[in-house]
PLY file of the C-alpha trace (Angstrom):
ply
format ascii 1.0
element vertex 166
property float x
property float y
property float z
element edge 165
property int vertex1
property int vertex2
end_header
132.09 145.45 126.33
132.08 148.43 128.58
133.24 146.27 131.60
136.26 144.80 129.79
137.66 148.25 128.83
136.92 149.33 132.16
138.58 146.13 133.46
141.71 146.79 130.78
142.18 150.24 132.26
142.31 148.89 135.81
145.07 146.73 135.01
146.68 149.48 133.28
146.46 151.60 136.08
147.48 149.01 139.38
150.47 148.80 137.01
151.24 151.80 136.59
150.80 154.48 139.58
151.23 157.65 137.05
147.92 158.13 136.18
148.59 160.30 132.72
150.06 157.88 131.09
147.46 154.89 131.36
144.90 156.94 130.37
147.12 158.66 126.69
146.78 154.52 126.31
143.21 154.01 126.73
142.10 156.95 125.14
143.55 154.74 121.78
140.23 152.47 122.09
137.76 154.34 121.12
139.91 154.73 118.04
139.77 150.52 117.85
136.30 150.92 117.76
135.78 153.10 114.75
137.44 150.86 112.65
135.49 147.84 113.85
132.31 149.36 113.52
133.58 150.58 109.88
134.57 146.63 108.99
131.37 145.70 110.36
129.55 148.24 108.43
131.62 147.85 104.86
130.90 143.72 105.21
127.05 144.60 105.59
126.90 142.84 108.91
125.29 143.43 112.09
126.67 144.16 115.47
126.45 140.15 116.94
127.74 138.74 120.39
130.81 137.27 118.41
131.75 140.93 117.15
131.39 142.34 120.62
134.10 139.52 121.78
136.15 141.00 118.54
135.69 143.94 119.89
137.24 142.66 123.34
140.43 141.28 121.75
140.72 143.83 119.50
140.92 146.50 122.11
143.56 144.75 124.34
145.86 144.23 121.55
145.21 148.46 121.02
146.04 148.49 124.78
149.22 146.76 124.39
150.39 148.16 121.22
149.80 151.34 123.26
151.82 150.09 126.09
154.99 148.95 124.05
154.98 152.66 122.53
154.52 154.75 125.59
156.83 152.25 127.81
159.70 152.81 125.04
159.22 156.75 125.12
159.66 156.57 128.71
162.63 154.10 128.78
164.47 156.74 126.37
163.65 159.34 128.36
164.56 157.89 132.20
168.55 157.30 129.53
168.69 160.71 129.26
167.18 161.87 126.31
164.44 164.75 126.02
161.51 164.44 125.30
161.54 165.24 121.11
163.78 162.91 120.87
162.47 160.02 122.84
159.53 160.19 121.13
161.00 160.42 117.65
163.08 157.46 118.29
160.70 155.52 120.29
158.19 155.53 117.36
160.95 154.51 114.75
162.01 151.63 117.66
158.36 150.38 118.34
157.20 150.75 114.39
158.16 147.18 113.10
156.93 144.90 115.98
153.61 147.07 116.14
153.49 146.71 112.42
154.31 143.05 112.83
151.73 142.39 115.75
148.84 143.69 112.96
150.15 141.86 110.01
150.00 138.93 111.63
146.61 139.44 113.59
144.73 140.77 110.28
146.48 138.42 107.56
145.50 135.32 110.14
142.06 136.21 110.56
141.48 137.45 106.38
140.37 134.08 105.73
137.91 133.72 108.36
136.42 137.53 107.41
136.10 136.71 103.82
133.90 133.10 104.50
130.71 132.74 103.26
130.46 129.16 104.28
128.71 126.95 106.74
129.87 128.60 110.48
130.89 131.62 108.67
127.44 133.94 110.35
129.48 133.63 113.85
133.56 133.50 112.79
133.08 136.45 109.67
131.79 139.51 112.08
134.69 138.52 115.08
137.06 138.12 112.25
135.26 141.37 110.58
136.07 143.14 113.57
139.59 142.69 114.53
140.65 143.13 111.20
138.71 146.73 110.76
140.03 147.58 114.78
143.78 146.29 113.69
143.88 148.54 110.88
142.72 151.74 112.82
144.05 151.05 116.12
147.77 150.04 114.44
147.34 153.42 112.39
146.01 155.84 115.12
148.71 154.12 117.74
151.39 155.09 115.09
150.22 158.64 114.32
148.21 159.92 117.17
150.04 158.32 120.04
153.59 160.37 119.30
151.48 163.42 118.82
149.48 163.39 121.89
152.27 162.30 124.10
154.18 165.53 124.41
151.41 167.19 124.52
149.94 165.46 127.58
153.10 164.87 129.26
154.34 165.92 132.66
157.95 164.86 132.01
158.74 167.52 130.08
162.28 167.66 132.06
163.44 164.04 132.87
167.27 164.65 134.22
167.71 168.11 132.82
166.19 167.78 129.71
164.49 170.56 127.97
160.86 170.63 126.93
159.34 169.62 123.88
158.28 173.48 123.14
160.17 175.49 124.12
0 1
1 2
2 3
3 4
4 5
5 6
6 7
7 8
8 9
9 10
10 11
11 12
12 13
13 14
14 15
15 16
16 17
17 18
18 19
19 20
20 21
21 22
22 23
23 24
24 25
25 26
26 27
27 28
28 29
29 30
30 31
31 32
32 33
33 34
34 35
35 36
36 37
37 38
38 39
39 40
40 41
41 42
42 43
43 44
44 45
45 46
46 47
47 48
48 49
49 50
50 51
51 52
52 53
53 54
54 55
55 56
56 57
57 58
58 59
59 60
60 61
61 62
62 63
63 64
64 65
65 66
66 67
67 68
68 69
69 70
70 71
71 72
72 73
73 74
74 75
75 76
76 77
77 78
78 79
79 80
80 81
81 82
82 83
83 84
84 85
85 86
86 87
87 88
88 89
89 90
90 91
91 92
92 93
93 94
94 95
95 96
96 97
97 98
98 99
99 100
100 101
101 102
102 103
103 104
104 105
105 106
106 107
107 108
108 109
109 110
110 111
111 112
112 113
113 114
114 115
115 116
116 117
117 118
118 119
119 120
120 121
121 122
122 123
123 124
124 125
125 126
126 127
127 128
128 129
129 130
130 131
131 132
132 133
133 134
134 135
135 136
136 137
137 138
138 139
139 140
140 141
141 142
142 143
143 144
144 145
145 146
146 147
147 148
148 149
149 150
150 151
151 152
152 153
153 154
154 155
155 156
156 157
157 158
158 159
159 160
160 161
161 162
162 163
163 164
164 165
């Protein structure tokens, strides 16, 4: 599990030469986690090789909802706008198809979390896990992203712009 998050910050990073902002992005998964582990631990199941592959998926779809939030900040920012704003805007932008990437990962997978048939001890703790990681990771990447991104930032002035405090 530890290799694929190192692997998913890898990528982030060969994309992206600006080291700061892959790693506001990855710093999200340990947020993906807590909510897994919390599903896991509300559905009275055990930690199973099928929830550490939920674990996987659930932290690149963190990773990505990440992505689409910080890459939308920046685009607003390289048009001219400073950084308050871009990140004000860029939440209210990115909020619907963030929202709409969970809704659709966690109201897919409900059926498979709430089984108790046969096959249900290897689909219900993968199925346990996304949904618990969806639900933190799309609620910490909606909060805690826009609030650690000024913050953290080293474009405070993009094209004249002034700083988020001033």
């Amino acid at each position: 599990m530890f290799k694929s998050i190192i692997l998913e910050g890898g990528l982030v990073l060969k994309t992206d030469l600006v080291v700061n902002r892959p790693i506001r992005v990855i710093l999200m998964v340990p947020f993906t986690l807590i909510g897994g582990l919390a599903g896991l631990g509300f559905a009275g199941l055990h930690l199973s090789v099928s929830a550490a592959v939920g674990f996987i998926a659930v932290a690149g779809i963190s990773v990505q909802n990440g992505v689409i939030m910080v890459e939308q900040f920046m685009e607003l920012m390289r048009n001219g706008m400073g950084l308050r704003e871009s990140v004000m805007e860029g939440a209210v932008a990115r909020l619907r198809p963030i929202l709409m990437t969970a809704l659709m990962a966690g109201i897919g997978l409900m059926p498979a979390a709430l089984s108790h048939g046969i096959g249900s001890e290897t689909q219900r703790p993968f199925a346990v896990v996304i949904v618990g990681g969806i639900i933190s990771a799309t609620l910490f990447t909606l909060l805690l992203l826009p609030l650690l991104f000024p913050i953290f930032s080293d474009e405070t002035r993009i094209q004249g712009n002034q700083p988020l405090v001033e």
